[in-house]
C-alpha positions as CSV (number, residue, x, y, z in Angstrom):
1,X,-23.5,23.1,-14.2
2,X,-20.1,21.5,-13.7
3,X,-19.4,19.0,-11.2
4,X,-17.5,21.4,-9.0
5,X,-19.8,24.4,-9.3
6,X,-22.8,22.2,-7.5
7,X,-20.0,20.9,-5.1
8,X,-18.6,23.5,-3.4
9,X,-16.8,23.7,0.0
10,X,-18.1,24.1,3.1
11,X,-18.3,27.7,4.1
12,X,-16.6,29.4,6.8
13,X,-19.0,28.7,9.8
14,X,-20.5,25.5,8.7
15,X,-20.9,22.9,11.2
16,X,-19.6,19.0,10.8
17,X,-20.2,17.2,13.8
18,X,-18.9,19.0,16.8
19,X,-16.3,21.1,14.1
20,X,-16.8,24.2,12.7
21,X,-14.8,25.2,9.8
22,X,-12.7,28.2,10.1
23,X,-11.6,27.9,6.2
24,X,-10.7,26.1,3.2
25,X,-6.8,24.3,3.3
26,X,-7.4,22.8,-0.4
27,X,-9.2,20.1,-2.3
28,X,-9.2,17.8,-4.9
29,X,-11.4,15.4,-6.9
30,X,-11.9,13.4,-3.6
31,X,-11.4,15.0,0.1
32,X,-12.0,18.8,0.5
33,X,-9.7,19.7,3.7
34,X,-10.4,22.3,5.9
35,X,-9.0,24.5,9.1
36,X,-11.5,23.4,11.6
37,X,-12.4,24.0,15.5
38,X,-14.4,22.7,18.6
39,X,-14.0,25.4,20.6
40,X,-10.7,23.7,22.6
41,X,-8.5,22.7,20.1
42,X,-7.9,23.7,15.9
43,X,-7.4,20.3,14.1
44,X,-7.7,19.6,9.9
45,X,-11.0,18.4,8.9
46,X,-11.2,16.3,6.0
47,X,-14.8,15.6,4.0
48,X,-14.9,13.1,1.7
49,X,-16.3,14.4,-1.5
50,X,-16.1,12.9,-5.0
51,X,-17.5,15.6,-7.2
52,X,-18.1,13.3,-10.2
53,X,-20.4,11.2,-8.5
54,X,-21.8,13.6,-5.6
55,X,-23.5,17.0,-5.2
56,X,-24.0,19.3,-2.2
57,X,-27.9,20.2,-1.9
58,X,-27.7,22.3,1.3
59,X,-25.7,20.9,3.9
60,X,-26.4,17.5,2.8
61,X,-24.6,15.8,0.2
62,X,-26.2,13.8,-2.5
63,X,-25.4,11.2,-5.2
64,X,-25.8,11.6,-8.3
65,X,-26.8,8.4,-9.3
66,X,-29.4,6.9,-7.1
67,X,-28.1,3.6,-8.4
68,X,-24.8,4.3,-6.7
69,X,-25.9,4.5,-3.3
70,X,-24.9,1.0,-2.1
71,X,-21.6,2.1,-3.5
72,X,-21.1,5.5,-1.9
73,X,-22.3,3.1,1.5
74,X,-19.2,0.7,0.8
75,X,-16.8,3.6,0.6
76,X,-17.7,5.7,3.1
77,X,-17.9,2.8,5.7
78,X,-14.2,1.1,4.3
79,X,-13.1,5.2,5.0
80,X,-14.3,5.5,8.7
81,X,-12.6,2.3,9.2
82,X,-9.5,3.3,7.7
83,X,-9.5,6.2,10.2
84,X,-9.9,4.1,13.2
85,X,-7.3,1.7,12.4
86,X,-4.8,4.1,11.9
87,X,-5.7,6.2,15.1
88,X,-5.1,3.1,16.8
89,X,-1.6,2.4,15.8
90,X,-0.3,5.8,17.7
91,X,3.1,6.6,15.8
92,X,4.5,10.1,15.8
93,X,5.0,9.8,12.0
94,X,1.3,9.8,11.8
95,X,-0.9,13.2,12.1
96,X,-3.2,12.1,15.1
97,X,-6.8,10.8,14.0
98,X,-9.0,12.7,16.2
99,X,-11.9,11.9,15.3
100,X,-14.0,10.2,12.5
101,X,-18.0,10.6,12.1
102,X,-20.3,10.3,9.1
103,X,-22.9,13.8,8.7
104,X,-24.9,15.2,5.9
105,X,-24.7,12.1,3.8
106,X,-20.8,11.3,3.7
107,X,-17.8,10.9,5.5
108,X,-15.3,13.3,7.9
109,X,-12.0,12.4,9.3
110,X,-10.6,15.5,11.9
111,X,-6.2,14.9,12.0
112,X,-4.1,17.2,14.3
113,X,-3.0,20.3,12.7
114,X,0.5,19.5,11.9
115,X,2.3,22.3,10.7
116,X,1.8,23.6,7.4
117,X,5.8,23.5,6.2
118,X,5.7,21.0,3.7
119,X,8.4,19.4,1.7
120,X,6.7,20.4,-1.3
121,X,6.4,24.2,-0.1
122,X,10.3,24.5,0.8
123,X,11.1,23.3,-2.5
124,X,9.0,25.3,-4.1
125,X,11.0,27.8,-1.7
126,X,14.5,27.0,-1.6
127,X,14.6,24.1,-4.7
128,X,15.8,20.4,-4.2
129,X,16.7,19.9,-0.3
130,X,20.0,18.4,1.3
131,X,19.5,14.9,1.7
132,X,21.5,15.3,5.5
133,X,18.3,17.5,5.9
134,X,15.4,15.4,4.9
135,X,16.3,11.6,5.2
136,X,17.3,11.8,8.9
137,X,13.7,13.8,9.1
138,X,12.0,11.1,7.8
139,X,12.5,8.2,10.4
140,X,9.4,8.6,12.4
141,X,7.6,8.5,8.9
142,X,9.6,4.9,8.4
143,X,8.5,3.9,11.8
144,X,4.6,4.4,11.2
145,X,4.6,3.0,7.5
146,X,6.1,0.2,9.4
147,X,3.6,-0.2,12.2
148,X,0.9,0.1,9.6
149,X,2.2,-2.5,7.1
150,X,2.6,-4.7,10.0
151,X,-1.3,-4.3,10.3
152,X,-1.8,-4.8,6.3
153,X,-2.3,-0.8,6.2
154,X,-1.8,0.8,3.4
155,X,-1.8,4.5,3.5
156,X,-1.8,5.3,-0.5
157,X,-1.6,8.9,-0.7
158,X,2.1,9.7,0.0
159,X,3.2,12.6,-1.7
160,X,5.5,15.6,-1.0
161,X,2.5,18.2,-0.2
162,X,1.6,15.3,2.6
163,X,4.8,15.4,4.2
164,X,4.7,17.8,6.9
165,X,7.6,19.5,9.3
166,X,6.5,19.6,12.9
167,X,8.5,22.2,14.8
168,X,11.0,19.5,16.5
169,X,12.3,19.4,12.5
170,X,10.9,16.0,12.3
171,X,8.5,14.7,9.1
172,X,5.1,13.5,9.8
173,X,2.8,12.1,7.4
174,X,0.0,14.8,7.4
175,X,-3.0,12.5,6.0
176,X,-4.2,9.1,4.2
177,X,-5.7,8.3,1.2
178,X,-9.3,7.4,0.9
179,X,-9.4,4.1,-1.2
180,X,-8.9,0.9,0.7
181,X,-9.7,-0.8,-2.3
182,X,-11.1,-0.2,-6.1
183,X,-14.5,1.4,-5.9
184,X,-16.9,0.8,-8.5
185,X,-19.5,3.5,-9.7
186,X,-21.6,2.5,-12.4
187,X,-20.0,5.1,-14.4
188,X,-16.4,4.8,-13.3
189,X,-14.3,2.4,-11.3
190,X,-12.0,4.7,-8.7
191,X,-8.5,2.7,-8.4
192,X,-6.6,6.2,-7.6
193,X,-6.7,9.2,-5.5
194,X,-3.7,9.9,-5.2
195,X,-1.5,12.4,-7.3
196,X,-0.5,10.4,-10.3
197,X,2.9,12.0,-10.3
198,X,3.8,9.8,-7.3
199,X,1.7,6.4,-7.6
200,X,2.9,3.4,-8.3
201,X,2.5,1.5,-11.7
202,X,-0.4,-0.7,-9.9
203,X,-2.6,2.2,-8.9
204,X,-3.5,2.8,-12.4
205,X,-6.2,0.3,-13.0
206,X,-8.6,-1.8,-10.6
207,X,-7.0,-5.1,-11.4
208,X,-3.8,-3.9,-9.9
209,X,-2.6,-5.5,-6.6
210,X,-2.3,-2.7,-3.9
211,X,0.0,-3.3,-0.9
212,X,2.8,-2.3,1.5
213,X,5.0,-2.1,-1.9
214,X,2.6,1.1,-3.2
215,X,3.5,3.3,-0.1
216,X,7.1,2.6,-0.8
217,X,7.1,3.5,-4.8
218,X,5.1,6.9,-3.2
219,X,7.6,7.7,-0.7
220,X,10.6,7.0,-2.9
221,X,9.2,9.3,-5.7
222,X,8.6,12.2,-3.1
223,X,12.7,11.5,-1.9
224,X,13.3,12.4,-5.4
225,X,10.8,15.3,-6.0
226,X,12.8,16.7,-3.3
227,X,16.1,16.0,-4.1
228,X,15.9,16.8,-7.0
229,X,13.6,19.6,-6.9
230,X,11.6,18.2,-10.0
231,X,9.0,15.1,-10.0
232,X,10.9,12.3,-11.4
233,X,10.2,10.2,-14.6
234,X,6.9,7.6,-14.0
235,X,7.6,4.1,-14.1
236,X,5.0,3.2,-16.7
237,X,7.3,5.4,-19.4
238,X,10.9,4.3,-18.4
239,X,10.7,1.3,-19.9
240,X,12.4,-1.0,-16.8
241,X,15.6,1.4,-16.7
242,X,15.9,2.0,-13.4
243,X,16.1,5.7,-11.3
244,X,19.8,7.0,-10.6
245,X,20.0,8.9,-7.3
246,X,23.1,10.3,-8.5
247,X,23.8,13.8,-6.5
248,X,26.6,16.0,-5.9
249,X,26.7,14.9,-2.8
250,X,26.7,11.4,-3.0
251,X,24.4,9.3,-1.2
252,X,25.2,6.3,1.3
253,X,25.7,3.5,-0.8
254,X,23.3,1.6,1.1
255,X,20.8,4.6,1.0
256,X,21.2,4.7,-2.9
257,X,20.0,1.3,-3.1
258,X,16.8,1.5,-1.3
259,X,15.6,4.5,-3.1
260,X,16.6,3.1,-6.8
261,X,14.8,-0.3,-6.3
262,X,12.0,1.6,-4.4
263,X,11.1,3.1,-8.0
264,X,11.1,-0.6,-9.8
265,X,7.9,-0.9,-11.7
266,X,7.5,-4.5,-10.6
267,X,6.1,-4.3,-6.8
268,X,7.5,-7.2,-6.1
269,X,11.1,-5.8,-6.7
270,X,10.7,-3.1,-4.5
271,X,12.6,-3.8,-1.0
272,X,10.2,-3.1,2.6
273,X,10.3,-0.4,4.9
274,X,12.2,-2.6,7.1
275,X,14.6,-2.6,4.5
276,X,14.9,1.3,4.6
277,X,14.9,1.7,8.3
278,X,18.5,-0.2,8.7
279,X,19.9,1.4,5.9
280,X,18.3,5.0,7.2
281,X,20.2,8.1,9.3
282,X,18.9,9.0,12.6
283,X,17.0,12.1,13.1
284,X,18.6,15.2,13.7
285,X,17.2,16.2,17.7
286,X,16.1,19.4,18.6
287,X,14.4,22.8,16.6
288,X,18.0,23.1,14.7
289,X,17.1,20.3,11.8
290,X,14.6,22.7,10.3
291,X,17.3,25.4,9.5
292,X,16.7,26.8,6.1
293,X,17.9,23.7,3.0
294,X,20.8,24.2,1.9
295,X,19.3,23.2,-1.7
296,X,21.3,25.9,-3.7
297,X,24.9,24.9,-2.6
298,X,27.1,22.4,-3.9
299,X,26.4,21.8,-7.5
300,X,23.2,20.8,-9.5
301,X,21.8,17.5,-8.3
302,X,21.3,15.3,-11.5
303,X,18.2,12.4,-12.0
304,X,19.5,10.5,-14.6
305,X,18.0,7.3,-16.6
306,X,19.8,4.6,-17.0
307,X,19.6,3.8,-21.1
308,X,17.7,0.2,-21.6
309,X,20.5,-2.3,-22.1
310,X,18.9,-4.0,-25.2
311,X,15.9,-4.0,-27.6
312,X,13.0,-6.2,-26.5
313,X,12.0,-8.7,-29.1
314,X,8.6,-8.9,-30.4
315,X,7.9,-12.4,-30.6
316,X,6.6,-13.7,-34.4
317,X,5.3,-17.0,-32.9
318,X,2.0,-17.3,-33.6
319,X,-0.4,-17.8,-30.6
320,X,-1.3,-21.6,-31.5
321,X,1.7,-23.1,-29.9
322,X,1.1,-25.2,-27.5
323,X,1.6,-24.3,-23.1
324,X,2.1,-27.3,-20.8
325,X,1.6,-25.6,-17.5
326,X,-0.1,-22.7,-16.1
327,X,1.3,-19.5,-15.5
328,X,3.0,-19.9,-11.6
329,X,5.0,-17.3,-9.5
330,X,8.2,-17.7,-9.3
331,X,10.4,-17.7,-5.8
332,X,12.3,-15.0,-4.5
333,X,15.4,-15.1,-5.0
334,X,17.8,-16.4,-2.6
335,X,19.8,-13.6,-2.1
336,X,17.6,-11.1,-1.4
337,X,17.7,-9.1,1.3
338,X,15.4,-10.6,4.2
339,X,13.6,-9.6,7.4
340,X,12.3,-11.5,10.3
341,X,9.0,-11.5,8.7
342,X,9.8,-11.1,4.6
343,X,7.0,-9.6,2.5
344,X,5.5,-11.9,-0.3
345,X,6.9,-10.3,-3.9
346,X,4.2,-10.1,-6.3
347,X,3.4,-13.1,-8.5
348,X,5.9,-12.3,-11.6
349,X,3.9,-12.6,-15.2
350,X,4.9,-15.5,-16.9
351,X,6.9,-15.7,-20.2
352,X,4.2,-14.6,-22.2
353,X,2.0,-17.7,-23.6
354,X,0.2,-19.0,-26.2
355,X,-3.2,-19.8,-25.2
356,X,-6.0,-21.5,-27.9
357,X,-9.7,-21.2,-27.0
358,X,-11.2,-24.7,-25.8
359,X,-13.7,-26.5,-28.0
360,X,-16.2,-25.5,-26.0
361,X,-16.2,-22.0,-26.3
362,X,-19.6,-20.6,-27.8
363,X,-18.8,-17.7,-30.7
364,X,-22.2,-16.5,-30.0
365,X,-21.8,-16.2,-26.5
366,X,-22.2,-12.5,-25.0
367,X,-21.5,-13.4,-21.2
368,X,-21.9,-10.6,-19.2
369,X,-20.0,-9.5,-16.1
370,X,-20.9,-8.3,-12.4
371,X,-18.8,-5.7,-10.7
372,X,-19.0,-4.7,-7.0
373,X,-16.8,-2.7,-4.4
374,X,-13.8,-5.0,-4.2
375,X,-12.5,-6.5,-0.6
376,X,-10.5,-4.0,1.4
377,X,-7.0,-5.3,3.4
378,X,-7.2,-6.0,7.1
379,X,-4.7,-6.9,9.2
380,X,-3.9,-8.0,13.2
381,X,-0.8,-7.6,15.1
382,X,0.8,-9.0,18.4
383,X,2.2,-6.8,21.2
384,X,6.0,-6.1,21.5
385,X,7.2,-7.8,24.9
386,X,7.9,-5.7,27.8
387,X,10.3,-5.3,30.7
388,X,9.2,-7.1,33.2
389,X,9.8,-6.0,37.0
390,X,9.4,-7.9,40.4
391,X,10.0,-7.1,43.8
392,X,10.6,-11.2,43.9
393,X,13.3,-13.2,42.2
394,X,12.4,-12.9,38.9
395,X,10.8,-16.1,37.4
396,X,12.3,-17.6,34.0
397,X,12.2,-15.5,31.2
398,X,9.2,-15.7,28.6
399,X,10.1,-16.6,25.6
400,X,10.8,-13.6,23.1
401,X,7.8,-12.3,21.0
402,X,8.6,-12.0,17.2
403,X,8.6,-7.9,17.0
404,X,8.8,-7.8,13.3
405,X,5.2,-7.9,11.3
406,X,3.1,-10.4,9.6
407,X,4.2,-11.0,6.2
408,X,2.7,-8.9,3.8
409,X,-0.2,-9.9,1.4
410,X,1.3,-10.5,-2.5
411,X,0.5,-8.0,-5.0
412,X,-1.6,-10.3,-7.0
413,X,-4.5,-10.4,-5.0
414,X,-6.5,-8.7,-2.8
415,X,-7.5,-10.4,0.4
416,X,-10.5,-9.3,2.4
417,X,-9.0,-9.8,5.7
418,X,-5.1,-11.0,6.4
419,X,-5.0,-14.3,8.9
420,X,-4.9,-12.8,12.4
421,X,-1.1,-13.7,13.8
422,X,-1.0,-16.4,16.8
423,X,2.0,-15.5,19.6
424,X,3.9,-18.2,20.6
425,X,1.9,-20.4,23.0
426,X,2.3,-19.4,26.5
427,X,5.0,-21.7,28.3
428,X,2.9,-24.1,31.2
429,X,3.8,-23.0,34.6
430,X,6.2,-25.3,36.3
431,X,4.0,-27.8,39.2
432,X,3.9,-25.9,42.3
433,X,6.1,-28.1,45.0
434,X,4.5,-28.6,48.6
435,X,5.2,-25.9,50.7
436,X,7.8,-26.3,53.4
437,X,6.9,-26.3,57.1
438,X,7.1,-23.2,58.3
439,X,9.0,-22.3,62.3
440,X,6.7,-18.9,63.4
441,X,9.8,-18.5,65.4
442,X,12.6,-18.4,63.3
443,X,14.2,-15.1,62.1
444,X,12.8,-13.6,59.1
445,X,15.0,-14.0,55.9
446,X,16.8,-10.3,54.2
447,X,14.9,-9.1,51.9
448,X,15.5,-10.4,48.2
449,X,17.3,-7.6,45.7
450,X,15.0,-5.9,42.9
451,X,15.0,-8.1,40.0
452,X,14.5,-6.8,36.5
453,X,13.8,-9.4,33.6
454,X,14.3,-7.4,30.2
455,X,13.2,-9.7,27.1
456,X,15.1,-9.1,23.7
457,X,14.3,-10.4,20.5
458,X,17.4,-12.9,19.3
459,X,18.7,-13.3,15.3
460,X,16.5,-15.7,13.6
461,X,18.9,-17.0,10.7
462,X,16.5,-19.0,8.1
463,X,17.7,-21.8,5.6
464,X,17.2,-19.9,2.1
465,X,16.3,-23.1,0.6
466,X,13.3,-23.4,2.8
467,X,12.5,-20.2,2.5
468,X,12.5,-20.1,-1.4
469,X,10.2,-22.8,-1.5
470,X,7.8,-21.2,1.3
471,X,8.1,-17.8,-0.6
472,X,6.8,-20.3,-3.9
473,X,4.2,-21.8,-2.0
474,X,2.8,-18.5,-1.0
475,X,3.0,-16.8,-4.7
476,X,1.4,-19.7,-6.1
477,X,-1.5,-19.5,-2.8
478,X,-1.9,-16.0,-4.2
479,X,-2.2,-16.7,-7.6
480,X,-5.1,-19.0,-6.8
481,X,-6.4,-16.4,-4.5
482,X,-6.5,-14.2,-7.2
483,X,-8.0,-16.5,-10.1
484,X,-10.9,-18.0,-7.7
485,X,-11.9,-14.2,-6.9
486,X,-12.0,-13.2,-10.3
487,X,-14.2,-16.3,-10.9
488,X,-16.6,-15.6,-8.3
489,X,-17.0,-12.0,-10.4
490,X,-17.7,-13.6,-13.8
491,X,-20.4,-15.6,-15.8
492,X,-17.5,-17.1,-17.9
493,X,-13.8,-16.3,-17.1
494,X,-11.0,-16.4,-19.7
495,X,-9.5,-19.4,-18.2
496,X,-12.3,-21.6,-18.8
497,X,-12.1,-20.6,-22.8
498,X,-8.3,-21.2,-22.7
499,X,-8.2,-24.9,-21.5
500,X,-9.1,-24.5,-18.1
501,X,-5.8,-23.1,-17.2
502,X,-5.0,-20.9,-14.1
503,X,-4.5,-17.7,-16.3
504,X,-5.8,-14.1,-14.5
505,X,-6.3,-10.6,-16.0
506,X,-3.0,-9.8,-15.1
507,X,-1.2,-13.0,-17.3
508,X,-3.4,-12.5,-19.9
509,X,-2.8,-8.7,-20.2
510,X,1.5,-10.0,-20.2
511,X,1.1,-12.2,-23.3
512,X,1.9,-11.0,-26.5
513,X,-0.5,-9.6,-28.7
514,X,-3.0,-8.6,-26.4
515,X,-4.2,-5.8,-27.0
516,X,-4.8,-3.2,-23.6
517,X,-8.0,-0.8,-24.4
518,X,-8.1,2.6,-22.8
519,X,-10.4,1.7,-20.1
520,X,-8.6,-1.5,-18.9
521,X,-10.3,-3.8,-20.8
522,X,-8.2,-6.7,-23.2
523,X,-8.6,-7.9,-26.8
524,X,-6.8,-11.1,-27.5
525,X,-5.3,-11.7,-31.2
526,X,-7.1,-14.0,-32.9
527,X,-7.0,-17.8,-31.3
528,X,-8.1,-21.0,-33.3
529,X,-10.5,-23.5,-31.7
530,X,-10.1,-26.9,-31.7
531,X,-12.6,-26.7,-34.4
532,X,-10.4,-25.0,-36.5
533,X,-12.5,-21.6,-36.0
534,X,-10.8,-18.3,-35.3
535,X,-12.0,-16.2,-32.7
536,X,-11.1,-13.0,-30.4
537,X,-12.1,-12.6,-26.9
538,X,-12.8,-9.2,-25.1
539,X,-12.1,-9.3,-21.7
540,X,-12.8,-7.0,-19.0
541,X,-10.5,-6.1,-15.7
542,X,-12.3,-9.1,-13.6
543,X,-10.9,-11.3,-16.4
544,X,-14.7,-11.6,-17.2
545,X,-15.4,-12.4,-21.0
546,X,-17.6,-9.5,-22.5
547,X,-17.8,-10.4,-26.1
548,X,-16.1,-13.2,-28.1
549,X,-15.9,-12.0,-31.8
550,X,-15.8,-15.0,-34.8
551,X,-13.9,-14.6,-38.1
């Protein structure tokens, strides 16, 4: 029997929690969605179901693999919680979280029923849409990325079919995806859910480093599904040329330039949300921004590829020369575009080395390697400053909360929970002077006026200098981060056969002449000892040496 047949949807009148499911909206290897109702309100009900690793035995569901049951656990805690942080952030760019329960053996998330006018239906209806119709539409979407990012939330299933119209001709962002973090069956390791057409480069293995900078490569991809009216080209096959927005009618300069260098393959190239919301329109107000797209007027839109500007060299150094440092980010650079709070660019791979095996390595060795659910992102946020009104003079002003979000974590590493932010320490109350005698007879002073104290945040204007060496300081934190992590996974990591250097799974896999296996894993060339043997190392996604091979 196939792993859908014993994994079918719920049926009409099945029961999760206090819902009862009116019908089936869709599914796919992960989350069966469904038209649910408790008898007050209809909302969409989402079960978590990963067919290849779960069955449904009644109204239970089971695992297939007994030995994956602290697995499934990890997952479907890491979901719930997922839910409950983004029903607390509240935006209008976010379908509602309603509620979020665990039944039968796995997970449920209920969302507000949205609409069901999706991007991807009215270009499947109309073709590619006018980009004065669906940009301006997708500010509230900006807005909650940008609340959740500030919280180290990353929503990582943005796609076209999960970009909803509500009736006000606004966009909301109709669901989430699932994975916080890599899960690791003992089968499979899940590192994607979401439709491959639209992830980002990073998504495709489980040593890729998820962040802020994956929603952004998802949301720019479905820009272009629908202004194009075709998915565009993936990252991982353009070779580094980058994504021309070039349509008939021509985009905002500015607007241009967020979309293309949303697309970059590197993460850390792409710009933040923040970054889109100065360059983005306002939304259109009122029921008359979901007239019918005017997709078929005005010429044929054209996605074009910019050719590669030259040939990259394969290098015909042999691996045996020597490397005096380890591989290190390198800083932003100056002239970036910044925000009050900028997001940490991932740690760039380092011209690809040359790295010989330490004396010490064993060619006999068969080191194994231990693999668990990896840590999930977590985040805390501060308050944005209200007005303040008295019906007394006002006192002195607070000082002015920073609105803008904590920086983001570098793709590079995966932290288990982001540094919670401290406001600005509360400014000590001037000492109260001795109260004045007071004449019971004297007239009562007039009244003093309403006084309304409004707080605004002020241009914080940095010195690039310092903040290319703090942007260095952080990469090269991450980097760390990153290589002790792997450690802590591994019996013997590949750093500790190359001289103790601070190389990860990710430099390794960018030096020349490693060799990338279909499931992730690495084969290095063959490297000579200082005992003048030759040896090749296999090395797994945790940087974890599996086999070292002698010649």
């Amino acid at each position: 029997m196939s792993d859908a047949a014993d994994c079918a949807p719920l049926a009409p009148g099945a029961h999760a929690g206090a819902w009862q499911v009116t019908g089936l909206i869709g599914r796919d290897a992960f989350i069966c969605r469904y038209r649910a109702d408790d008898g007050r309100r209809q909302a969409v009900l989402h079960e978590l179901l990963p067919q290849t690793f779960v069955r449904r035995d009644g109204d239970a569901v089971q695992l297939r693999d007994a030995e994956d049951r602290s697995t499934l656990r990890w997952w479907l805690r890491n979901y719930l919680d997922k839910a409950a942080a983004l029903a607390a952030l509240g935006q209008p760019g976010l379908a509602r979280v309603l509620d979020a329960f665990e039944a039968g053996g796995t997970g449920y998330c209920v969302l507000e029923a949205a609409g069901d006018d999706s991007v991807a239906a009215r270009v499947r209806r109309h073709g590619a849409l006018d980009w004065h119709e669906l940009l301006p539409a997708l500010r509230p979407v900006l807005d909650a990325l940008a609340a959740a990012h500030a919280q180290n939330l990353v929503i990582r299933d943005i796609a076209p079919a999960q970009l909803v119209w509500r009736p006000d001709g606004r966009l909301v962002l109709a669901g989430f995806g699932p994975l916080r973090a890599p899960v690791r069956f003992r089968a499979q390791t899940i590192s994607c859910t979401a439709p491959l057409a639209y992830a980002a480069p990073e998504e495709r293995h489980a040593a890729g480093s998820v962040g802020p900078w994956t929603d952004v490569h998802a949301l720019a991809a479905s820009c272009a599904y629908a202004l194009f009216g075709r998915v565009p080209p993936d990252a991982t096959r353009r070779d580094g040329a980058p994504l021309r927005f070039a349509l008939a009618d021509p985009l905002p300069a500015a607007l241009r330039a967020v979309l293309e260098a949303s697309l970059a393959a590197d993460g850390g190239e792409r710009p933040q949300i923040t970054t889109w919301l100065r360059a983005w329109p306002a939304p259109a107000a009122g029921p008359a921004a979901q007239a019918a797209p005017a997709g078929s007027g005005g010429g044929v839109p054209r996605l074009a590829v910019a050719a590669a500007l030259g040939a990259i060299a394969v290098g015909t150094a042999v691996w045996l020369s020597q490397q005096a440092n380890a591989p290190s980010p390198a800083p932003a650079a100056a002239g970036a575009p910044e925000t009050a709070a900028t997001a940490a660019a991932p740690a760039t791979a380092p011209e690809p080395a040359t790295p010989t095996a330490a004396s010490g390595a064993n060619p006999d060795a068969n080191p194994g390697a231990d693999s668990g659910p990896a840590e999930a992102e977590a985040g805390g946020g501060a308050p944005t400053p209200e007005a303040r009104v008295a019906s007394e003079p006002a006192p002195a002003p607070p000082a002015a909360a920073a609105a803008a979000a904590q920086p983001m974590a570098t793709p590079g590493t995966r932290r288990a929970a982001a540094e919670p932010r401290q406001d600005a320490p509360a400014r000590p109350a001037p000492a109260a002077a001795a109260a004045p005698a007071v004449d019971p007879d004297a007239p009562l002073p007039p009244p003093a006026p309403l006084a309304v104290t409004i707080t605004t945040p002020t241009l914080n204007v940095a010195d690039p200098a310092a903040e290319a060496e703090a942007e260095r300081r952080r990469r090269a934190a991450a980097h760390l981060a990153q290589l002790d992590a792997e450690k802590a996974q591994c019996s013997t990591h590949v750093s500790e056969l190359l001289g103790d250097r601070a190389i990860t799974y990710a430099d390794l896999a960018a030096m020349r002449g490693v060799e990338r296996l279909d499931d992730g894993r690495l084969r290095t060339p063959r490297l000579r000892t200082d005992d003048d043997r030759q040896v090749s190392l296999l090395v797994d996604t945790h940087g974890c040496v599996v086999n070292i091979r002698r010649y």
